[in-house]
DRENDO-1510 file (C-alpha; in Angstrom, 1 decimal, always signed):
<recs>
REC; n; res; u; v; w
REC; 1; UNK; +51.0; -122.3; +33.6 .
REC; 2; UNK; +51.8; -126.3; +33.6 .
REC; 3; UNK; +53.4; -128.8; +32.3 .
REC; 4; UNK; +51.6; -132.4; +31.4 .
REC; 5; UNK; +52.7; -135.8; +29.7 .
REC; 6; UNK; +50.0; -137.4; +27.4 .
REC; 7; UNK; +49.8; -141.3; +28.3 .
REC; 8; UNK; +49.4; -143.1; +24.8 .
REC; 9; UNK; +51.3; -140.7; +22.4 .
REC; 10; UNK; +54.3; -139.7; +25.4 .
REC; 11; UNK; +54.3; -136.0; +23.9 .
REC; 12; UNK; +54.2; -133.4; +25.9 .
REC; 13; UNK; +51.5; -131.2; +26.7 .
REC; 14; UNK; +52.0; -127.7; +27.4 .
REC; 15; UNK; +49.5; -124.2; +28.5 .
REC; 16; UNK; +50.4; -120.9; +27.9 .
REC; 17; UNK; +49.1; -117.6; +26.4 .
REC; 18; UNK; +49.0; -116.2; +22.8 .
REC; 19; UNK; +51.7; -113.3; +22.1 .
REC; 20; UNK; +51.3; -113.4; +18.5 .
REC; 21; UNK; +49.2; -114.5; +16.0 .
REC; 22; UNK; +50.0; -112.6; +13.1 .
REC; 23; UNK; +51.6; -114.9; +11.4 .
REC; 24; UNK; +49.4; -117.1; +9.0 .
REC; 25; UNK; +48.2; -120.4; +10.4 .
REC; 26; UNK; +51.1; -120.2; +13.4 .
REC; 27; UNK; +50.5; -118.9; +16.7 .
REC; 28; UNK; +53.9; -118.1; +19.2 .
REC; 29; UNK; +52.7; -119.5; +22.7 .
REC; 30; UNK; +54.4; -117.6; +26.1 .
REC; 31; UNK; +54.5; -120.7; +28.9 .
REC; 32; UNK; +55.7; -119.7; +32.0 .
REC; 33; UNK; +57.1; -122.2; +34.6 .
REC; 34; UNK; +58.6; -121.6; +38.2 .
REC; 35; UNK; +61.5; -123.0; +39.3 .
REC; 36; UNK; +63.4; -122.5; +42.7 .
REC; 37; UNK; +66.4; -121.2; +42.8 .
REC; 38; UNK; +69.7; -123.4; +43.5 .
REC; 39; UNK; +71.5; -121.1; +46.1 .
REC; 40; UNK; +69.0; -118.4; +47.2 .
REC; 41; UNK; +65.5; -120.8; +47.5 .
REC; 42; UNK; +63.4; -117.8; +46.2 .
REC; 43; UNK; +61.1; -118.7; +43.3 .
REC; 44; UNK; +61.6; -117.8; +39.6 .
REC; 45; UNK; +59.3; -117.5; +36.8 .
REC; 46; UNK; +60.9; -119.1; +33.5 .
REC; 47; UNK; +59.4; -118.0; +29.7 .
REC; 48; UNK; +59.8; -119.9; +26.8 .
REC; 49; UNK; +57.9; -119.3; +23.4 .
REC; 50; UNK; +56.7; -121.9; +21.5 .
REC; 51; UNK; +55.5; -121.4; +18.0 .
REC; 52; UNK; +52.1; -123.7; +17.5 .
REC; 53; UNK; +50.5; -124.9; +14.3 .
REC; 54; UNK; +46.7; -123.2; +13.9 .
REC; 55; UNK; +44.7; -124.4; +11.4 .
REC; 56; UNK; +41.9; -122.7; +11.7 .
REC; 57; UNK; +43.2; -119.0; +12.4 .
REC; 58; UNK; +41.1; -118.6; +15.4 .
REC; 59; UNK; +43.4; -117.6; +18.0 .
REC; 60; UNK; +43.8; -113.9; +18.8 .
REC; 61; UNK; +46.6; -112.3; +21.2 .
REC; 62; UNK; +45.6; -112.6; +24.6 .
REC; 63; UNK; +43.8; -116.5; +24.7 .
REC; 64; UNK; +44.8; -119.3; +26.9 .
REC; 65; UNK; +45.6; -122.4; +24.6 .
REC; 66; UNK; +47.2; -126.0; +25.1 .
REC; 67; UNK; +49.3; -127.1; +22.9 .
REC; 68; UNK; +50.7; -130.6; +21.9 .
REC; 69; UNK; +54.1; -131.4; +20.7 .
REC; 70; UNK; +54.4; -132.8; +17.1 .
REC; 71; UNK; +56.4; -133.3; +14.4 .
REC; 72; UNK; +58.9; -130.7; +12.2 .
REC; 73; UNK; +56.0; -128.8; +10.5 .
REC; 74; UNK; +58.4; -125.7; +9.3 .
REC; 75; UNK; +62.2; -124.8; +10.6 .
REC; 76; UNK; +60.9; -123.5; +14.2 .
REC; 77; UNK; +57.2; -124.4; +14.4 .
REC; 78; UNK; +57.3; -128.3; +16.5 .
REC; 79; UNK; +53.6; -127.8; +18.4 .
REC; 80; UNK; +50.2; -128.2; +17.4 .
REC; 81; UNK; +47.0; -126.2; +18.9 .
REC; 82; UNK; +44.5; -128.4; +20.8 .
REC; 83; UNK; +42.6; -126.2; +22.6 .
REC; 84; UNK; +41.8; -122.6; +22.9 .
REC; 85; UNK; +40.5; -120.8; +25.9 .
REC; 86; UNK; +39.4; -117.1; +25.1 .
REC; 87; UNK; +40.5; -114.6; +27.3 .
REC; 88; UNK; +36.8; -112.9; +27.7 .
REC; 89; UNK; +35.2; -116.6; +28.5 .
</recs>
């Protein structure tokens, strides 16, 4: 997935996929980057999950979503949900 800057607001913009959405109103988000390794040039894929903010309760396990960084809305949840891509679409 990718990595994006938004112009006006300078908060990042992230994509990723939905491994949980159990939780109520909070979604944790899987974005995967590569990077190439220092010493050995081979690439690597890095994971980091991102707990997101959704209002609505409409993501399921499984979508594509963006996601915008915000403020502190709990102790570990920092991103909002923008947009959500279903996995069957």
């Amino acid at each position: 997935m990718s990595e994006t800057t938004e112009a006006k607001s300078g908060r990042r913009v992230l994509t990723g996929t939905v491994v949980s959405a159990k939780m109520d109103k909070t979604i944790s988000v899987e974005v995967i980057r590569r990077v190439k390794h220092s010493r050995y040039h081979k690439y690597i894929n890095r994971r980091n999950v991102f707990k997101a903010h959704d209002e609505d309760n409409s993501c399921e396990a499984g979508d594509n979503v963006v996601i915008r960084e915000s403020r502190p809305l709990s102790k570990t949840k920092r991103w909002v949900l923008i947009e959500r891509h279903p996995r069957n679409a």
